[in-house]
C-alpha positions as CSV (number, residue, x, y, z in Angstrom):
1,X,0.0,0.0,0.0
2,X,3.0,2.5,1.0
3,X,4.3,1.7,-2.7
4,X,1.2,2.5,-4.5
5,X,1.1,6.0,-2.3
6,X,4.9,6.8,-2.7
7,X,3.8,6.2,-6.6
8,X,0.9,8.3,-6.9
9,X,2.3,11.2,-5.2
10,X,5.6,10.6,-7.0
11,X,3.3,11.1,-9.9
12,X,1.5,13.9,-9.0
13,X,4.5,15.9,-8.2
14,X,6.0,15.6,-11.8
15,X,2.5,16.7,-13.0
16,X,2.8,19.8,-10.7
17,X,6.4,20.4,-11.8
18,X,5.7,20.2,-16.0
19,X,2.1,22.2,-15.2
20,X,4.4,25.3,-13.4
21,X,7.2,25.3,-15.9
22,X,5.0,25.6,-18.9
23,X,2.6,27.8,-17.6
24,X,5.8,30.0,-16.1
25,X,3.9,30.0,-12.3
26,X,6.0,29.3,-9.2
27,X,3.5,27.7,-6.6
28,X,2.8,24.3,-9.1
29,X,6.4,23.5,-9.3
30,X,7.3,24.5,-5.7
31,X,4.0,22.7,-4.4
32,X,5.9,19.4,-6.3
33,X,9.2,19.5,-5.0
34,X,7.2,19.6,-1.6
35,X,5.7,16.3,-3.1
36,X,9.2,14.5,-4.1
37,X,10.5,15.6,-0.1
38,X,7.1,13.9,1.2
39,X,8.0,11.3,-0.6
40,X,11.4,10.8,0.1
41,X,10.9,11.0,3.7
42,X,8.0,7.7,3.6
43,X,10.7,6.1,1.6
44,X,13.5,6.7,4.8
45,X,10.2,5.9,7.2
46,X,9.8,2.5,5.1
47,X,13.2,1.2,5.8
C-alpha cells in the first residue's frame, strides 16, 4: 500500500512540476518538490 502511495504522489508531483514550468507560475512546481521531499521521507520511514 506505502508503494502505490509513494507512486501516486511521485506522480502527482512531476505533474505539478511540468504544469508550473509551462505555464511560467511558481507555486505548481514549488508545491511538487514539496511532493518529491514527502516522498522521500515515507521512503526513509519504510526502511
Amino acid at each position: 500500500m506505502k508503494n502505490v502511495l509513494l507512486l501516486i504522489l511521485l506522480l502527482i508531483a512531476v505533474a505539478m512540476i511540468i504544469l508550473g514550468v509551462k505555464a511560467s507560475i511558481l507555486p505548481p512546481a514549488l508545491t511538487g518538490v514539496g511532493f518529491i521531499v514527502i516522498a522521500l521521507l515515507f521512503y526513509r520511514k519504510k526502511e
